[in-house]
C-alpha positions as CSV (number, residue, x, y, z in Angstrom):
1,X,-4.3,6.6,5.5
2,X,-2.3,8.1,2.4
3,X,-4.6,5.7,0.5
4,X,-8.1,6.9,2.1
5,X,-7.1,10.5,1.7
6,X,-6.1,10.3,-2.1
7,X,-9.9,8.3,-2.6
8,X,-12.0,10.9,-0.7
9,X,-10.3,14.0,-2.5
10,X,-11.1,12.0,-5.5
11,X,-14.5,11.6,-4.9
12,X,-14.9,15.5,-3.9
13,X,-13.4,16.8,-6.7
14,X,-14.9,14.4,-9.4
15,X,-18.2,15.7,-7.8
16,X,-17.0,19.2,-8.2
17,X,-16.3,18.1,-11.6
18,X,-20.4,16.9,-12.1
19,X,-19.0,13.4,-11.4
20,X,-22.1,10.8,-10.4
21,X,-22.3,8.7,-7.4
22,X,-24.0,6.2,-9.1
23,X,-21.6,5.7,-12.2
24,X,-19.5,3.7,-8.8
25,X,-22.2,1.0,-8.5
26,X,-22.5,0.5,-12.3
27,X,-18.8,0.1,-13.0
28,X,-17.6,-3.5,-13.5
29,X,-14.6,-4.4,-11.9
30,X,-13.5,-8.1,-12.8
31,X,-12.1,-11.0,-10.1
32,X,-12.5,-8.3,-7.2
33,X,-12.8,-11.0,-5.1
34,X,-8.8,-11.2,-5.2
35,X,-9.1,-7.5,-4.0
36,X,-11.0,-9.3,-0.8
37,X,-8.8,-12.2,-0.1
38,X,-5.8,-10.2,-0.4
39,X,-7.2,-7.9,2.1
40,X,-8.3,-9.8,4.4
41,X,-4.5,-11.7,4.3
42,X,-3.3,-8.3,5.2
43,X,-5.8,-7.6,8.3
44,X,-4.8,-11.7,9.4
45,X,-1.2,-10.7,9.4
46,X,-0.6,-6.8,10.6
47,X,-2.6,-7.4,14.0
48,X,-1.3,-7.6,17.2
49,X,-3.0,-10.7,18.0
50,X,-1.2,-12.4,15.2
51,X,2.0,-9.8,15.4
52,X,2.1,-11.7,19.3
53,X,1.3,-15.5,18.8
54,X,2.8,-15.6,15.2
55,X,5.4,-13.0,14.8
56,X,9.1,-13.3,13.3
57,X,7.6,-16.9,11.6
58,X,8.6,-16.7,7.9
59,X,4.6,-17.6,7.0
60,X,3.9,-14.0,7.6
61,X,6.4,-12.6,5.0
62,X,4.9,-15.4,2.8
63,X,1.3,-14.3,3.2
64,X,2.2,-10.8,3.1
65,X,4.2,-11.5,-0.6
66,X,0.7,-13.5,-1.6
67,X,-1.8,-10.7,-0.5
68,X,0.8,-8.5,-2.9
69,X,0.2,-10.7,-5.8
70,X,-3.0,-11.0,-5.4
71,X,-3.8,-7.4,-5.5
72,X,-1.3,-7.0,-8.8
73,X,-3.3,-9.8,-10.8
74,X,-6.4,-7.8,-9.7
75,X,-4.8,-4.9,-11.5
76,X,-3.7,-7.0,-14.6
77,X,-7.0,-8.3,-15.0
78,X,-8.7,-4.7,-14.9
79,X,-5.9,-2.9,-17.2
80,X,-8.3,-1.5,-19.2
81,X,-8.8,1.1,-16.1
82,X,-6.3,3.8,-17.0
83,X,-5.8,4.8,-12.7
84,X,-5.1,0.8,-12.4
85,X,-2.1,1.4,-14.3
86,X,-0.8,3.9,-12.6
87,X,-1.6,2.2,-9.3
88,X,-0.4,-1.1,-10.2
89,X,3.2,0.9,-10.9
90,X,2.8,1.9,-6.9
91,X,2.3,-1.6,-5.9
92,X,4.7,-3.2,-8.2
93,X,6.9,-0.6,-6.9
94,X,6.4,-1.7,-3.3
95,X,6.5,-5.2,-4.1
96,X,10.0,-4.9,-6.0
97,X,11.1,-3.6,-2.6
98,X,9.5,-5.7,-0.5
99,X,10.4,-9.1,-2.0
100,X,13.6,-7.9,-2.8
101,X,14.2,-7.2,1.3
102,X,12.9,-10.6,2.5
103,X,9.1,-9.4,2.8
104,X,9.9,-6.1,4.4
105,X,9.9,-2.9,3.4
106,X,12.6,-1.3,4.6
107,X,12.3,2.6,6.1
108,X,14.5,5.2,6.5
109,X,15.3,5.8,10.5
110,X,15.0,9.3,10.2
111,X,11.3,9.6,8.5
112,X,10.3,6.9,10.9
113,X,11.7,9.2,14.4
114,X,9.4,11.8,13.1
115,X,6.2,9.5,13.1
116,X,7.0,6.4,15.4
117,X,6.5,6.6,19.2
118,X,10.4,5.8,21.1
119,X,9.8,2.1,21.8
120,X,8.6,1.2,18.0
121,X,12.1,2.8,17.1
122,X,14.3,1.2,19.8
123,X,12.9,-2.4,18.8
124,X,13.4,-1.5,14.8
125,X,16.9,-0.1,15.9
126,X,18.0,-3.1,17.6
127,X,17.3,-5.6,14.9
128,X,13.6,-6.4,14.9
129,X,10.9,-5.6,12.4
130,X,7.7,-4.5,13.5
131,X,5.2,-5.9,11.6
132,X,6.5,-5.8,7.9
133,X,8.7,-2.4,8.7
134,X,13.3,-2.8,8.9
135,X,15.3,-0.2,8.8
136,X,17.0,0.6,5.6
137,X,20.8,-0.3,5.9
138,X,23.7,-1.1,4.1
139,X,22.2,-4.8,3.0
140,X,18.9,-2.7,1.9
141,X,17.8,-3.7,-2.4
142,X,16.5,-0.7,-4.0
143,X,16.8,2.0,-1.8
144,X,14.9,4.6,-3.4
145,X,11.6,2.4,-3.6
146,X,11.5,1.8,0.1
147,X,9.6,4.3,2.8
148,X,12.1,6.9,2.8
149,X,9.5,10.3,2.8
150,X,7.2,11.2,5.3
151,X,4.6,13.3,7.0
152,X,4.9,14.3,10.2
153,X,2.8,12.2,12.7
154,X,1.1,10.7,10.2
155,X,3.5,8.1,8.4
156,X,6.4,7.1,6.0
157,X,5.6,6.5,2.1
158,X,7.6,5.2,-0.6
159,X,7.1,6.7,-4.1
160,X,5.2,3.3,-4.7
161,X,2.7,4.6,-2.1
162,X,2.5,8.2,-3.8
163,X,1.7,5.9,-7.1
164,X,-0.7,4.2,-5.6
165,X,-2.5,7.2,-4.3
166,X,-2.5,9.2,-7.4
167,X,-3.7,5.7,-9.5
168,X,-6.7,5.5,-6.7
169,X,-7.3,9.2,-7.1
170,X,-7.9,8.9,-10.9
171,X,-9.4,5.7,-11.0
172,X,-12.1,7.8,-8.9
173,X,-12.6,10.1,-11.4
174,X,-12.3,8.1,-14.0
175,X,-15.4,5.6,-13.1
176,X,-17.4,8.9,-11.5
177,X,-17.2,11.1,-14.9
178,X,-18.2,8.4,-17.1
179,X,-20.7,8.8,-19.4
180,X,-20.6,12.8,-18.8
């Protein structure tokens, strides 16, 4: 959501700025097929279909860790992108939490009361992760990059996912105002 936001106020103001829809389809991005697979590893695993038949197996922390690599050596590949750097700081970020916490992400109970319906809280309280989501606690590796902010009804971000967003915004303008 954070993500879709930061790309479509991206788009509006690079068109503000006399950005041009069709610098997007001329703009080479390398390997994006890594973008794809690692995708569509995330869809297979953060679905309740999976989440039902498949869930609490250590394959989906694996798959979840490989869909993050993926997406990094994407980024690697297309460094020359000045918004890829920022937004491969967001996901290395996350990652460096994530892999660091089993392949969770941990989030702070109190952000997560203010967007998570009673019964997603009670099963994270007593013990259980809901779909790659724990609860920060005392065992919790690098606090301070897990989902400890939030908006209201909306959802919890981690300064990785703030990085993200702001890589994503000016990758947008950067591929839109080219050749200005």
């Amino acid at each position: 959501m954070f993500l879709c936001v930061s790309v479509i106020v991206g788009v509006l103001v690079a068109l503000a700025r006399g950005g041009k829809w069709q610098n997007l389809k001329t703009f080479r991005l390398r390997q994006t097929w890594l973008v794809f697979m690692a995708v569509g590893l995330q869809i297979l695993i953060f679905n309740p279909v999976w989440d039902k038949h498949v869930a609490g197996f250590s394959i989906n922390n694996f798959i979840y860790v490989l869909s993050i690599l993926l997406l990094i050596t994407f980024l690697f590949i297309n460094i020359n992108i000045f918004g890829f750097r920022i937004l491969g700081l967001g996901i290395i970020s996350n990652a460096t939490a994530i892999i660091a916490n089993g392949g969770y992400m941990p989030s702070s109970l109190e952000s997560l009361k203010k967007v998570l319906p009673a019964e997603k809280i009670n099963l994270l309280v007593s013990g259980s992760a809901s779909y790659n989501v724990v609860l920060i606690s005392e065992q919790t590796r690098f606090k301070f990059l897990c989902d400890i902010f939030y908006f209201p009804h909306i959802n919890v971000y981690s300064i990785g996912d703030i990085l993200i967003a702001a890589g994503a915004f000016l990758t947008v303008q950067q591929m839109m105002l080219m050749h200005k």
